[in-house]
Each structure stands twice: as C-alpha cells, then as structure tokens.
N, C-alpha and C positions, 0 to 999 in steps of 0.2 A: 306816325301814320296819320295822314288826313282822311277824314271822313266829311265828306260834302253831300250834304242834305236838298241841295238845289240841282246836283246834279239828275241830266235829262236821264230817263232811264226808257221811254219812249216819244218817238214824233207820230202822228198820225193825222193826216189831213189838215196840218201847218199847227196843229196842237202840241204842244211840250207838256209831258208829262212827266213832274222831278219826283226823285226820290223821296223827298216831304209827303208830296201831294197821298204816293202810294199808299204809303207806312202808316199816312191818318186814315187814309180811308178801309186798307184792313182794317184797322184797331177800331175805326167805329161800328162798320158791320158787327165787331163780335158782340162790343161793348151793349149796345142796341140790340141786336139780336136775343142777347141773354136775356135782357131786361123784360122781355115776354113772359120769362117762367121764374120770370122775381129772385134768383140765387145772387144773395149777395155779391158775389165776383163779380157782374156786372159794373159796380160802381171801379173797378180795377182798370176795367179797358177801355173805360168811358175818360177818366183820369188822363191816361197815357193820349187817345185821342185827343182828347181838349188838349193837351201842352203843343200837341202834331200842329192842331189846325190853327190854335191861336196865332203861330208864326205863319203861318199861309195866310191867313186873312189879311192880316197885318201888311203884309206883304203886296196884297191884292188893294190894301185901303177899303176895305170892310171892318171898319172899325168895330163899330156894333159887336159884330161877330166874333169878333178877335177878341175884344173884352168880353164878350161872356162864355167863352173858353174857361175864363179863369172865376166867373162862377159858377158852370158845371165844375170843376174840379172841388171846389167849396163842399158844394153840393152832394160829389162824390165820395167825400169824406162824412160828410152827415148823415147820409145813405147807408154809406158803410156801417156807422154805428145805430143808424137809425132804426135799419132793415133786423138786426140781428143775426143770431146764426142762421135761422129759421128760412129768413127772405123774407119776398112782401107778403102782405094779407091785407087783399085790395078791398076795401071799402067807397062809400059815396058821400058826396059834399048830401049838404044839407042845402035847399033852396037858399036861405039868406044867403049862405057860405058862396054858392054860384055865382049870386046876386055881387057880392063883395067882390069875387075875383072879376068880373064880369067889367066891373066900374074901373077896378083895378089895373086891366088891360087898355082899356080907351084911353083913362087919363095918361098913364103913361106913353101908350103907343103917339098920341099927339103933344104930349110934350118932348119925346127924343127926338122926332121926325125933326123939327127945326136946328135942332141942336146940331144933329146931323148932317145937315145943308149946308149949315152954316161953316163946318171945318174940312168940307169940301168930300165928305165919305161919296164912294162910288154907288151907290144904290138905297139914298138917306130914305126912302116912304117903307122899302120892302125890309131892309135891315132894322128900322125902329121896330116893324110890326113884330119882325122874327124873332127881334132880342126880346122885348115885353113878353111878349106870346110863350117863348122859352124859359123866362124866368120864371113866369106861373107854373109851366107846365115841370118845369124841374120841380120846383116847392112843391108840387102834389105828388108828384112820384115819389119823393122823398116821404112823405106823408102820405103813402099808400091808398093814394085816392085814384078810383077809376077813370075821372074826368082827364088826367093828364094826357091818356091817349088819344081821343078825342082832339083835345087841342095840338099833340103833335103832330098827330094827322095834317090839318091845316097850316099850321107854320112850316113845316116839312114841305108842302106844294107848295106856300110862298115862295122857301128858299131854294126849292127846286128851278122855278121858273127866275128866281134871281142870279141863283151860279151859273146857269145856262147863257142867259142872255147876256152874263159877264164874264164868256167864255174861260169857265174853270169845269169842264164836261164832266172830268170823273166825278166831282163832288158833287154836280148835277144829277149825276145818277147815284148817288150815296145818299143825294136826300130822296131821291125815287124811290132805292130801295126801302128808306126809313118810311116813307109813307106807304109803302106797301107792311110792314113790319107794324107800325101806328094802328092798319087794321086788324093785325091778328095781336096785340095786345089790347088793342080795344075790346074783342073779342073775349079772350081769356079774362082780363080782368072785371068784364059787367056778369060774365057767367061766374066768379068766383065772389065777386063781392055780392050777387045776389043772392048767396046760402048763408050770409048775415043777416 
C-alpha cells in the first residue's frame, strides 16, 4: 500500500492543500497549544510537528525553516528531560541574561540573512529573523523562562506574514494561531513565574 503525503486533500481558491500540510498543522496546534500549561507531552507533538514541517519547508525552499524543524526536535528531547514529570516552572531571565540573548538574536539574525540570499532561500530577511528568533525562544522554553513567549509572539507574526505572502495559507493561519496562543502563554507564564 502506498501512502502519499503530497497528496491534495483540499483545493480552495486555486490553493492545494496536501496531506503534509494538514497532518503538521494538527500536530502543531496540539503540540503548541499544550505548551501553555507546561505538561511535558507537549515536547511529543511538537517532535511529530517538526519532522511534518521540516519536509514542507523543504519543499517550499524555506530552508531556514526546514532546518530548524530538526532543532525543535533536539530541543524536544531536551525539554522532555528537561521539563520533568512535573512540567514547566516558568521563571525570568535576569537583565544581563536579556542583555545576552538580545545581542544574540541581532548577530545572528544578520549574519543568516546573507547566507540565505546567497543559496537562493524563498524569504532570506523574514526566514533568518524567524530561525534566530526561534532558536532563542526554544532555549528558553526549554529552560523555563517566561521571556520565550514573548518572543514567539513576534516571530510567530513574522512567520505569519512570511507563509502568507508565500502562499502556504494554512500554516499562515497555524502561525496566527500560534500568536494568538504566544499571548495566553505569555500570560500564564509572567503570572506564574511571578510567585517566585
């Protein structure tokens, strides 16, 4: 039996929507979703997600994106052991520590941005900003720091207005919903790490 993952599973106003597309974008809502009320499982369907989208990025020539599919999953794994049985227990950077990641995101978002141009990626300014941006904000979540939603707040609207303009709609609305998600874990997590 074949099982074909690019198969169209809807058209809608000259859009194709494949079987890929769908199956990442469940699996990140849940994955994401969870990640509000910190229960380890979270890092489980975040995993499954990243392997979904990696191949669709890939596919799209969103490289950026596609490679760091395969460091959330990293990530996911570290999370996993990281978070415990427990889950998270969101705390806050410390001013220097901001300071650090803060430096951390520039140099890097302006050092991929060429790199990216250069091998011809479909979206090299918005894709540098969103993998830098993401890689911090994965490291904090992983390390249960409050600041990471915050930051995925704004890379989530980057990548929102990047999948859009690069006609991939549903994941356009997967990072929509992730930025609506970004503020109620913003939320939960500055009210919980403030009882530290």
């Amino acid at each position: 039996m074949h099982f074909n993952l690019m198969l169209t599973v809807l058209t809608a106003w000259g859009y194709k929507l494949s079987l890929l597309e769908l199956l990442a974008f469940i699996t990140s809502v849940i994955g994401v979703g969870l990640g509000i009320w910190g229960p380890r499982s979270t890092w489980s369907w975040w995993n499954i997600s990243s392997l979904l989208y990696a191949a669709l990025f890939y596919q799209e020539k969103y490289y950026a994106s596609a490679f760091l599919q395969f460091i959330f999953i990293a990530g996911g794994f570290w999370g996993w052991f990281g978070w415990g049985k427990t889950g998270a227990i969101p705390e806050k950077l410390t001013k220097r520590h901001k300071a650090f990641w803060s430096l951390a995101f520039v140099i890097g978002w302006f050092s991929l941005y060429p790199i990216l141009k250069k091998i011809g990626a479909a979206a090299s300014l918005t894709d540098a900003f969103g993998f830098v941006g993401s890689c911090i904000a994965q490291v904090l979540m992983v390390l249960q720091k409050y600041e990471s939603w915050p930051i995925w707040f704004v890379v989530d609207a980057v990548y929102t207005y990047q999948f859009w303009h690069g006609g991939t709609y549903l994941t356009a609305i997967l990072y929509f919903i992730f930025v609506l998600i970004a503020v109620a874990g913003w939320k939960r997590w500055l009210r919980e790490s403030t009882k530290r």
